[in-house]
C-alpha positions in Angstrom: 0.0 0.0 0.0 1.7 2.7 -1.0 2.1 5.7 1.7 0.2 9.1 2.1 2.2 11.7 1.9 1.2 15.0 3.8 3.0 18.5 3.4 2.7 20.6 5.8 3.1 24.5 4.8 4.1 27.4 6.6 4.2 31.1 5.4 6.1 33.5 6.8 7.7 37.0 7.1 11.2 35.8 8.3 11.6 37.5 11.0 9.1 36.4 14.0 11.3 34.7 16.8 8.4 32.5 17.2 8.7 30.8 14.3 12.1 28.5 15.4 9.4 27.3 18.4 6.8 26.6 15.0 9.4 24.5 12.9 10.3 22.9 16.1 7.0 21.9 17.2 6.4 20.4 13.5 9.6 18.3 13.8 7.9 16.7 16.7 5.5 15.5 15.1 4.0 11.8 15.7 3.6 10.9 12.2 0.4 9.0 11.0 0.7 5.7 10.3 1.7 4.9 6.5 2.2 8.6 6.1 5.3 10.8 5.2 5.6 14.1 6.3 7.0 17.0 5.0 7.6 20.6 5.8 7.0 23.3 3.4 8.5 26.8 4.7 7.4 30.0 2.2 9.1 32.7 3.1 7.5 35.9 1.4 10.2 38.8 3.2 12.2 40.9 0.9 15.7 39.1 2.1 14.8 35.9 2.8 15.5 36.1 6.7 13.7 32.8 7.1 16.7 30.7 6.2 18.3 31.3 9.9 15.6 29.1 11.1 16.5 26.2 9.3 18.0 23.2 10.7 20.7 21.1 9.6 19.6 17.8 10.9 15.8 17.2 11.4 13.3 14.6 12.0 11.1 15.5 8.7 12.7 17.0 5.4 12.5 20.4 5.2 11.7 22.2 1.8 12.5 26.0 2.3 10.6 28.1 -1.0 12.1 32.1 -1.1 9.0 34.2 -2.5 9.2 38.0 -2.0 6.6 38.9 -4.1 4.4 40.6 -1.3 1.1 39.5 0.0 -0.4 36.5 1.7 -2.3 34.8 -0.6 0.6 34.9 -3.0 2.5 32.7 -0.3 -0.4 30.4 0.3 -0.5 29.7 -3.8 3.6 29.0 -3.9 2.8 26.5 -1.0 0.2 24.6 -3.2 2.4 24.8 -6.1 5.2 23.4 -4.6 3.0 21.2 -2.7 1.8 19.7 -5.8 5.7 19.4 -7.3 6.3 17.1 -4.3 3.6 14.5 -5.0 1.9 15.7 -2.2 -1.9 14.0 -1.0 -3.1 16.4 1.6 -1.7 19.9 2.5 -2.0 21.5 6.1 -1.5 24.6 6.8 -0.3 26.5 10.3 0.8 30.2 11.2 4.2 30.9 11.9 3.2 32.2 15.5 1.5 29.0 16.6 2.8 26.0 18.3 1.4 22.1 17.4 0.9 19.4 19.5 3.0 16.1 19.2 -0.9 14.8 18.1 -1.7 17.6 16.0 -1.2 16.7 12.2 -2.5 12.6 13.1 -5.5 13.5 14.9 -6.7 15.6 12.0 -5.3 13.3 9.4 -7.8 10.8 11.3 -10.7 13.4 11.3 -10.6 13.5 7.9 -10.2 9.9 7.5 -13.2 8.9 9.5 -15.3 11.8 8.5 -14.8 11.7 5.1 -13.5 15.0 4.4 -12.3 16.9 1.9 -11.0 19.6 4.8 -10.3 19.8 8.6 -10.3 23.1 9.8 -8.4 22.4 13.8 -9.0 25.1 16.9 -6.9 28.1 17.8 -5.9 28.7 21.3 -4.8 32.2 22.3 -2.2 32.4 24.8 -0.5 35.6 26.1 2.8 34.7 25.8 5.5 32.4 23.3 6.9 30.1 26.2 3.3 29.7 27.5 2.3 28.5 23.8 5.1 26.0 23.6 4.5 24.7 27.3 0.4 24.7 26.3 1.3 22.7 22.9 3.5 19.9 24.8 0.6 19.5 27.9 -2.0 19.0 25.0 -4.2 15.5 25.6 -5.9 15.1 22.6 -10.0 14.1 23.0 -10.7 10.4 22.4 -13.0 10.7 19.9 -13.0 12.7 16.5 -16.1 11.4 15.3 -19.6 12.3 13.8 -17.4 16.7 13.1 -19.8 18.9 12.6 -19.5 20.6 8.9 -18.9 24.1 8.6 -19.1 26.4 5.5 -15.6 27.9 5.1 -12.6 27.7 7.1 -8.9 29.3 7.7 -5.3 28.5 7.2 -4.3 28.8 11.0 -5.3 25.3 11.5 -6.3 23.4 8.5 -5.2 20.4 6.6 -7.2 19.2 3.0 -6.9 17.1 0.1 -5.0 17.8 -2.5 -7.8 17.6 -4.9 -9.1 20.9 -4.2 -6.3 22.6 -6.0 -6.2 19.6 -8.7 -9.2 17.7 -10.3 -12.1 18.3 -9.3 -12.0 21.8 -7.9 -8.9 23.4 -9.3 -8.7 25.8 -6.9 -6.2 29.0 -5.6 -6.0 31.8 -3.1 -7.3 35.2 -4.5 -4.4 37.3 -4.6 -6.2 40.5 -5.0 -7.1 39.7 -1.1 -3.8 40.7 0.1 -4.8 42.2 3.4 -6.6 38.9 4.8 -9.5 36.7 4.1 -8.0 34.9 1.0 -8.2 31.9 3.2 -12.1 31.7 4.1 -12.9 32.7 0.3 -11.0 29.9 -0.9 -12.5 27.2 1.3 -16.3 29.1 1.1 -15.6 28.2 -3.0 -14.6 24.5 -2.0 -17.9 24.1 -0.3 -19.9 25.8 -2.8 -18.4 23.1 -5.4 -19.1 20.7 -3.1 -16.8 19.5 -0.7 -17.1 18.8 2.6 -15.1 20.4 5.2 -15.8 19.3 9.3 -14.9 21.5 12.4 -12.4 20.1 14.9 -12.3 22.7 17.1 -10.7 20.4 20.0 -7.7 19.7 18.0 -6.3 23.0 18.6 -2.8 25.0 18.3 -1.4 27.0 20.5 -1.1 31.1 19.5 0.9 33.6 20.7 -1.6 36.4 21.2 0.7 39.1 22.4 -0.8 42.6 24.6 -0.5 44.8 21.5 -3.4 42.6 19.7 -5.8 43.0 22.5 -6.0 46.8 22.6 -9.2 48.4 21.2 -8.0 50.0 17.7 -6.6 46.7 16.8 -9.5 44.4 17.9 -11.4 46.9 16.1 -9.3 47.4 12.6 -9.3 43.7 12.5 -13.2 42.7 12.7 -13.9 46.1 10.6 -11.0 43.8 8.0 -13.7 40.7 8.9 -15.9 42.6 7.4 -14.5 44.3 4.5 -13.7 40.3 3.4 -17.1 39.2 4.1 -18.4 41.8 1.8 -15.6 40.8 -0.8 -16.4 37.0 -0.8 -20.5 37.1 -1.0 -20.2 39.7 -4.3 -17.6 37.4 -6.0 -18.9 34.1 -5.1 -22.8 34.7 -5.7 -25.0 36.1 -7.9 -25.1 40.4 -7.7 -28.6 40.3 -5.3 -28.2 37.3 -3.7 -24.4 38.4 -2.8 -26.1 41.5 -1.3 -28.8 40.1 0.6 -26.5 38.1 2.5 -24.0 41.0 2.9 -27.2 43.5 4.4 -28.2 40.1 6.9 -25.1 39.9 8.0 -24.9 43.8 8.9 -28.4 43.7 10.2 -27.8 40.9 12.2 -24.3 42.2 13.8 -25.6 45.5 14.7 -28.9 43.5 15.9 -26.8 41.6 18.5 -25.2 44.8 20.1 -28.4 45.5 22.5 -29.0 41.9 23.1 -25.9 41.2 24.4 -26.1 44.0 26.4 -29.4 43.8 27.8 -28.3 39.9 28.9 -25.3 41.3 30.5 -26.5 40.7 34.0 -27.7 37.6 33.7 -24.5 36.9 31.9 -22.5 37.9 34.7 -23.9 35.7 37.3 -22.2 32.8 35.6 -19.1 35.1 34.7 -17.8 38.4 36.3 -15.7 38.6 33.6 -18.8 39.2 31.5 -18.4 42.7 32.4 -15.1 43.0 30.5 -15.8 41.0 27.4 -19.2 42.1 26.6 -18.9 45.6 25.7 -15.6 44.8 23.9 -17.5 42.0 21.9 -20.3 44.1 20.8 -17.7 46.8 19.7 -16.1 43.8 17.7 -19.7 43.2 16.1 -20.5 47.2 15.4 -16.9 47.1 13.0 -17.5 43.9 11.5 -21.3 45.5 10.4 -19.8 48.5 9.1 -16.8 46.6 7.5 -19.6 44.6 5.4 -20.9 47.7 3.7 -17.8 50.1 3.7 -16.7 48.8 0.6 -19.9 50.7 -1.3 -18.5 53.6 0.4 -15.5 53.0 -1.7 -13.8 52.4 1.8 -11.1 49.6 1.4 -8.5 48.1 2.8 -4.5 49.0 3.4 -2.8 47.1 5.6 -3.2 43.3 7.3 -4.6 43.6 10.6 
């Protein structure tokens, strides 16, 4: 039986200290069974400072891909490419901030397996600080079960892994690279579903993000669910028919801006179970008022200039 091979691909700016802890985690991997790994490291900075990461000696071949054309989704479609050069059968994808559990890649290799899915889009854990996200990764116990996933209808590259026939026969798919400040990801995987394939949440097979104090202030929280938004908008006008794409663009601003005063009106109630209620509501419904506004801004001819 001949063996599975699995690439998994990580993009990155070259310069992130964390991402030595990334490659590292990877290389710990516990390999399904019949299944080679590989690891695919894009690295879209001007210079190519990624290459001081690389190891000499490691566990799993390395395959280290120089692209400084700018933009995400460029990255993400030199992955597949080179993905695809390799003989590759399914492709995962992780950010060069996060950490992976020893379990990580086999228990949603076995998702997919027993689900029988195209994609497997894994959990993100948030965690203030790198050492904590490494210490976090190596205490993970994985859930006994990954059984009956729930589907989803889109899904991100922070987390993922997916057959290989997405970006071959049947669905020929790529990442959008006019979405260079964010959402390529979701857009891609919203088109896989619409051509039909199947993608299952497994939201307890998480990694392990470094979520540093700068991302949690309010103009960042904000600029980055007003981006949400802006990408939402993007997605539903290319991917549906002109009404249709804006019907579901007005529901999803009516229905942000509909949850402000209902999450505020159950904050009370919500802080009997949670003090902290107090602290994460109004910041949530702040979240929702940007992402509402995001979703019609671009008719404003408000758009997008940086990756938030």
């Amino acid at each position: 039986m001949p063996q599975t091979t699995i690439s998994i691909c990580v993009c990155t700016s070259g310069v992130r200290e964390s991402l030595a802890y990334c490659l590292q985690s990877l290389q710990a991997q516990a390999a399904p069974q019949d299944a080679t790994l590989l690891i695919l490291l894009i690295d879209n900075s001007v210079h190519g400072g990624g290459r001081q990461f690389l190891k000499e000696e490691s566990q799993f071949p390395v395959h280290y891909l120089h692209v400084p054309s700018p933009g995400i989704p460029v990255a993400r479609n030199a992955a597949l490419k080179l993905a695809l050069q390799l003989n590759t059968d399914w492709i995962a994808f992780i950010d060069d901030d996060e950490i992976a559990p020893p379990s990580w890649i086999s228990r949603l290799f076995e998702a997919a397996v027993i689900n029988a899915a195209d994609v497997v889009e894994g959990g993100v854990m948030r965690v203030k600080t790198l050492q904590g996200a490494v210490d976090m990764a190596r205490a993970h116990q994985p859930e006994a079960s990954v059984t009956n996933l729930p589907r989803v209808k889109t899904a991100v590259t922070s987390n993922v892994l997916f057959s290989t026939k997405l970006v071959t026969s049947p669905y020929h798919l790529a990442f959008d690279e006019n979405m260079v400040f964010g959402g390529s990801d979701r857009e891609f995987f919203m088109r896989a579903v619409l051509a039909g394939a199947k993608i299952v949440s497994a939201e307890k097979e998480p990694v392990y993000e470094m979520w540093p104090v700068e991302r949690t202030t309010p103009a960042y929280t904000l600029a980055r669910w007003f981006r949400y938004g802006v990408s939402f908008n993007y997605r539903y006008r290319k991917n549906h028919a002109f009404l249709q794409g804006l019907l579901y663009i007005l529901l999803m601003f009516l229905y942000k801006l509909a949850g402000v005063p209902v999450k505020l009106a159950l904050l009370p109630f919500r802080m009997v179970k949670d003090k902290r209620a107090i602290y994460r509501t109004p910041a949530t419904s702040l979240a929702d008022i940007a992402y509402a506004f995001g979703c019609i801004a671009p008719f404003f001819g408000i758009s997008l200039n940086r990756y938030y």
